[in-house]
N, C-alpha and C positions, 0 to 999 in steps of 0.2 A: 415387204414387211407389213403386218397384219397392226393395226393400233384401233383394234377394236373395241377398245374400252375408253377411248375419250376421242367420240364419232361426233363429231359437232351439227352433225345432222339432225341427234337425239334432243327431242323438244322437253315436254312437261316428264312424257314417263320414253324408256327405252322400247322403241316402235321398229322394227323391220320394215315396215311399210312407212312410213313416216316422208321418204322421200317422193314416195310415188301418189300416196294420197295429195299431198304438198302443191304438184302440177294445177289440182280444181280449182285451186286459190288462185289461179292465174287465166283460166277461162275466161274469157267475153262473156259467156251467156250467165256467170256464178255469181257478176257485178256485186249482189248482194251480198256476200260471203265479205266481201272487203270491206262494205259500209259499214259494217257493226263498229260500234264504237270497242275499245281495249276490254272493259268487262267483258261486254257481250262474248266480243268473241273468242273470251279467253275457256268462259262458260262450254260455249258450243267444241270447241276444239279439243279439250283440255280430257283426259280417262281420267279415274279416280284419283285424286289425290296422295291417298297414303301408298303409292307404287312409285317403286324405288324410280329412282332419276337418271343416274350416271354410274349404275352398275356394269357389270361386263358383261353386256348384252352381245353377243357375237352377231351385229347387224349384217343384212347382207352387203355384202361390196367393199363393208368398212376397210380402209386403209389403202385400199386404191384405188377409189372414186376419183373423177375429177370434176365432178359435178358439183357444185358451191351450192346449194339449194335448203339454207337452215330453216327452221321453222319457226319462223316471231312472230311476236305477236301483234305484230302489223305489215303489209304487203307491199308498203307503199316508203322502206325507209331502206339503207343502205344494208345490203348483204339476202335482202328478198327482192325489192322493187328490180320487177324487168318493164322495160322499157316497150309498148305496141308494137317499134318495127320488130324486134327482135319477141314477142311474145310466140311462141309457138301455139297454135292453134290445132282443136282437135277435129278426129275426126268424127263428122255423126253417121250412125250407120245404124238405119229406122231410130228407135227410142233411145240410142246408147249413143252418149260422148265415149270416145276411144282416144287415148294416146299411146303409142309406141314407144319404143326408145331403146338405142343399144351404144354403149360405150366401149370401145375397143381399146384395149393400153397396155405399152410394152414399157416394162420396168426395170428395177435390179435390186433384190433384197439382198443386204450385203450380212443377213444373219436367217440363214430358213429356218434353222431351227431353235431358235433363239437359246443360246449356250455360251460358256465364255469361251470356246474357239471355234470363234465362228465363220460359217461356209458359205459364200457368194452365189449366187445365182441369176442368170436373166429369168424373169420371167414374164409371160402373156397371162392377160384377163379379158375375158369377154364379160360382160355387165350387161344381158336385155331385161326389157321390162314394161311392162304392160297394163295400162289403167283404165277401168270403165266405170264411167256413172250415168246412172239414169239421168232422161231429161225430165224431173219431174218439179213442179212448178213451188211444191211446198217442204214434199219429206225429202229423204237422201236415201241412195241407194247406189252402194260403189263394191266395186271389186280389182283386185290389184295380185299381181304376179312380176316376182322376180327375182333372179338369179343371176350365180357368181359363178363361172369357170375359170378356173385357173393351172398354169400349163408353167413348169418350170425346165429350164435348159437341161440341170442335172438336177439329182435325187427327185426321182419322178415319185417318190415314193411322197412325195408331199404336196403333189396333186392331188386337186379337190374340186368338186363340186355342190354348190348349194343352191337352195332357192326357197321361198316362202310366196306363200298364198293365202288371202285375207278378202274375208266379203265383211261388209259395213252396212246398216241402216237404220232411219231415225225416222220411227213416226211422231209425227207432231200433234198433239190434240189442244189447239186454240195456240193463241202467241207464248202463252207462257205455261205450257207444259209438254214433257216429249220423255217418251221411251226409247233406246239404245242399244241394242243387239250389236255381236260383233264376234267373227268366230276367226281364228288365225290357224293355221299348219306350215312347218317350217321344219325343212333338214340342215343343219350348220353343223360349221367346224371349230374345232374349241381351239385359238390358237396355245400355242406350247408353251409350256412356263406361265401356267396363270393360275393353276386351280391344283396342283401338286397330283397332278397324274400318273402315272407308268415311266419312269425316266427313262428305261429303256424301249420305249413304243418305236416300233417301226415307221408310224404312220399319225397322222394330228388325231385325235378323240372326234368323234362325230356321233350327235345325238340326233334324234325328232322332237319338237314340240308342239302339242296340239293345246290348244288356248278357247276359251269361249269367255265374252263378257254379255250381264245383261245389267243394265240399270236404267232408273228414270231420274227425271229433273221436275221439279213439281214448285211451281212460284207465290207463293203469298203476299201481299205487300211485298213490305222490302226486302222478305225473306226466302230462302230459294233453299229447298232439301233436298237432298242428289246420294237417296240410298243404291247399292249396286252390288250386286255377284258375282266372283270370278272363278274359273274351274281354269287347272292349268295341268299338262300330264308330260312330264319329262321321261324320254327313254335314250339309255346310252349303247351304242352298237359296238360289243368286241371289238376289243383292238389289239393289231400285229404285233411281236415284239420282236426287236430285232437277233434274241437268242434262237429263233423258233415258237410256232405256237401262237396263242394269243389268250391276252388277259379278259375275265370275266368285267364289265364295269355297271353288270344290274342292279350292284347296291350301289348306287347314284339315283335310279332311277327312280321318282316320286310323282306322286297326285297331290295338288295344291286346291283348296278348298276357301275360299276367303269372300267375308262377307263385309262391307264397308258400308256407313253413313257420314254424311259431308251437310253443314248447316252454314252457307252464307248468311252476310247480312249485309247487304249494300249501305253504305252510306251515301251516295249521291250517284250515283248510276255509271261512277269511273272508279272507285276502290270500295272493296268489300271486307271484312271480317270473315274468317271460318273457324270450326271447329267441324274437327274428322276423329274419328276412331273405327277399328278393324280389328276383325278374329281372323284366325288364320291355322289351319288345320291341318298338316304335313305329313303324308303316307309313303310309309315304302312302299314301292308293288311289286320287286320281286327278290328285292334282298332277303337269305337266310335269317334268321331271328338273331342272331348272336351280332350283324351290321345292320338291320334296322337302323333308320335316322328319324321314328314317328318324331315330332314335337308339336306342340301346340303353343301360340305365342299371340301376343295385344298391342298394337296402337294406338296413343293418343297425340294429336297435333293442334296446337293454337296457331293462326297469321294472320296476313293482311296479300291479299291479291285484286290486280288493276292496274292502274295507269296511276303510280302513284305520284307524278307530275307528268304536265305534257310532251316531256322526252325520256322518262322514264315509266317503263313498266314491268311489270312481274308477279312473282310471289316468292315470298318467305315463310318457312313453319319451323316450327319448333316443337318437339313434343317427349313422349317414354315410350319406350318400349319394351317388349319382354319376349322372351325367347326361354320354351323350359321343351327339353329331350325326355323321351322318355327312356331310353337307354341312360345310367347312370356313367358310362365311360364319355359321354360327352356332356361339355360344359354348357351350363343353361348361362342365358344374358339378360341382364336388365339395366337397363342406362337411356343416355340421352340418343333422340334422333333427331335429326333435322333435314332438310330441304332447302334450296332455293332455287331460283330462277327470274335475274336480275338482267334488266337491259336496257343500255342507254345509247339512245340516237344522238349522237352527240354533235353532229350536222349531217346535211343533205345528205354527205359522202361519205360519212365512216359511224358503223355502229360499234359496242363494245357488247358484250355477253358477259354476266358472273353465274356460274353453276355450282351448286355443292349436295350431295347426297352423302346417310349413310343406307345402307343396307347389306341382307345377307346376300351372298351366290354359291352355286352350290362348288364344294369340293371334292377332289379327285382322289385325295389319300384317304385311306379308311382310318387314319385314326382322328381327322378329324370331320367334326359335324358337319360346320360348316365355316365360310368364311366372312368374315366380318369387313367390309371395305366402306372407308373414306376418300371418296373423290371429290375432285376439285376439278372445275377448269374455264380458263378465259381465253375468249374468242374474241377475234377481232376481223374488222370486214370492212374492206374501203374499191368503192366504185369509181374511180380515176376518168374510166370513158362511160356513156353510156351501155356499151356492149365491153366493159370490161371491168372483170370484177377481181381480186385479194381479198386472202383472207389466211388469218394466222391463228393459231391454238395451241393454247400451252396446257396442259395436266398432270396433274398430279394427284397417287392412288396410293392409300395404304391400306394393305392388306394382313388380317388379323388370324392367323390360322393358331387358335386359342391352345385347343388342346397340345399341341407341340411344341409351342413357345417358338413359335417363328412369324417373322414379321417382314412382310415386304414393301418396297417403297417403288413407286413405277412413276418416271417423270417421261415427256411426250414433249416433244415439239412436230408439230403439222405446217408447212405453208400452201400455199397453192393458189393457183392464177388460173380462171376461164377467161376465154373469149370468147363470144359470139359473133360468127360470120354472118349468121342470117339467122331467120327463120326457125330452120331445121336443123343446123350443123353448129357445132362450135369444139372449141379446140381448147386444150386443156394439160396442167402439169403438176404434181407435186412435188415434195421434197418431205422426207418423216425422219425423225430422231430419236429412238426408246431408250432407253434406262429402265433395267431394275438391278435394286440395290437387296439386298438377303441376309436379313440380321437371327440368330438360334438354328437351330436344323436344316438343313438344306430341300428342305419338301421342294422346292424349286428353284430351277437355274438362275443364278445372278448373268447380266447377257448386257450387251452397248447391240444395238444394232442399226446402220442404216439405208435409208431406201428413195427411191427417184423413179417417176418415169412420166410418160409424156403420153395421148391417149385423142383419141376425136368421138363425139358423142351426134349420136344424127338421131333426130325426134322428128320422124315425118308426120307431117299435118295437111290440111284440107286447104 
């Protein structure tokens, strides 16, 4: 079972790489990456702001990882902190830190194609993945690659494979200003019953996304300005259907254009004030004129992000939005948005997570624009051994597919348990539980689906 849309992996914004960048934060040599006090390093870590949060990112691996590895905002508290014996170490090779990594797990999704009669299957995932950064003493300069295969006993026809690739760097000019480059490429698969696709497809929807970010961080006093650019290019690949043939899905396919400014204002060097707003500019590129989806659309958001006591940190926003199509068969939006990203260390051994976003994502029926989703979710994470970690997630999605008057409700339960043997090796298990609920049209299957398996993860080091 795929519960790709409440991946508790996903930190400020929904990242594919997010896991694999996450390892540098654990290097011997990156020491200073940890010292940052909660701003600091919420500053340096953190992509723009007004990007959505807990949208249905189809991250790689999501829903059958067994690797525990969320990203907080500090390194050193229950559900990130590893422990030196068990820290995996990288390898250098000339200038470059190198980590490896392959997770191997044999499962059983008791709904492949998420339906209300639903079909069982064993199935295999290979998980490798591979992270380099420069050893450089002041900027950053990393690259990260990684991928999902997956291998089912029956209906082969829902075999898949993914993977994404991301280089990252930051020059720095003096302590308190720095530029940000970032270019990502990614093939994934759209799980079934999310986005009102082909209900008779043979096969899961699979797209490419090719992503660039640039922006800088520029400090004043207590003032910090972090304008930034985003080019984003979605294309969807034909897909099988099981009458014969195969459905067109190029009107999906879009170029995202978005320019954002972000104004902290620190209060005492552990919470800050912001103020963010963003244009954003939405191109078909190969739909007929008659399914065009151009729109053009605005954010504005007020909060408070930091360390807003010393076991809690985060950030909150609140803001407006607007959403206007330039096709008239689709509905324009204006209303409230928000954000957060809440977390409380509540002792040595157990952290707690609050997350909530809205945003858009794209849909797969053409009569509608797009879709409108409210997620939720809390996490929870308790370290019992030093080499043994828990962690449990609950979410909750509702989905707004405007123009058809259909509305969907996706509740999620995740548990899962690592252990670490060593070093290099550790072992690993989940347990997932989906719900969705389908209230006006049926653009998408109402489905219970559940899933289990058990998996070993080996990260050789130096």
């Amino acid at each position: 079972m795929d519960i790709g849309i409440f991946d508790e992996a996903a930190g400020i914004s929904p990242d594919p790489f997010g896991d694999i960048r996450g390892v540098f934060l654990n290097f011997p040599c990156l020491g200073k990456v940890s010292r940052m006090n909660g701003l600091a390093r919420l500053a340096v870590s953190s992509g723009a702001v007004m990007a959505p949060a807990l949208a249905v990112a189809q991250t790689v691996g999501a829903g059958s990882s067994i690797v525990i590895e969320p990203q907080l905002d500090r390194d050193d508290v229950a559900g990130a902190r590893i422990e030196p014996a068990y820290r995996p170490r990288p390898i250098l090779v000339g200038p470059v830190f190198a980590q490896p990594s392959v997770s191997i797990v044999a499962g059983y999704d008791g709904n492949v194609f998420n339906r209300p009669d639903a079909k069982a299957a064993a199935l295999a995932t290979v998980m490798p993945s591979l992270a380099l950064r420069a050893d450089l003493p002041r900027h950053e300069l990393d690259f990260s690659a990684a991928g999902t295969l997956r291998r089912f006993s029956r209906y082969r026809t829902e075999n898949s494979a993914e993977f994404a690739l991301a280089g990252h760097g930051r020059l720095d000019f003096g302590a308190r200003h720095a530029a940000k480059v970032s270019i990502e490429f990614s093939h994934l698969i759209e799980p079934r019953s999310t986005a009102g696709s082909a209900l008779d497809a043979a096969e899961p929807i699979s797209y490419d996304r090719l992503a660039g970010d640039f922006g800088t961080r520029l400090e004043l006093g207590r003032f910090r300005l972090a304008p930034a650019l985003r080019y984003e290019r979605v294309d969807y690949d034909p897909v099988a259907l099981t009458g014969g043939g195969t459905a067109d899905q190029s009107f999906r396919d879009t170029r995202t254009l978005r320019g954002e400014v972000r104004l902290d204002y620190d209060f005492s060097g552990l919470v800050s004030a912001f103020a963010a707003g963003a244009y954003e500019d939405i191109d078909s590129t190969s739909a007929p004129t008659a399914l065009r989806r151009d729109s053009r659309g605005y954010q504005v958001m007020v909060g408070l992000r930091g360390q807003l006591s010393p076991v809690i940190s985060g950030e909150v926003g609140v803001g407006y939005q607007s959403r206007d199509y330039a096709p008239p068969a689709y509905r324009d939006f204006q209303g409230l948005t928000f954000r957060a990203d809440v977390q409380w260390y509540v002792t040595p051994l157990v952290t707690l997570r609050a997350q909530a976003s809205r945003t858009f994502r794209n849909s797969g029926n053409l009569r509608v624009g797009g879709i409108l989703a409210d997620a939720f979710m809390l996490s929870a994470y308790y370290d019992p051994l030093r080499n043994l970690r828990l962690s449990a997630v609950a979410g909750l999605e509702r989905g707004d597919f405007s123009e058809a008057d259909t509305r969907t409700w996706r509740k999620s339960m995740r548990l899962r348990a690592q252990y670490r043997l060593n070093r290099g090796v550790s072992v690993g298990a989940y347990v997932d539980f989906l719900r969705q609920e389908v209230r006006g049209a049926p653009l998408v299957n109402p489905f219970t689906s559940f899933g289990a398996g058990l998996g070993i993860t080996v990260t050789p080091g130096a």
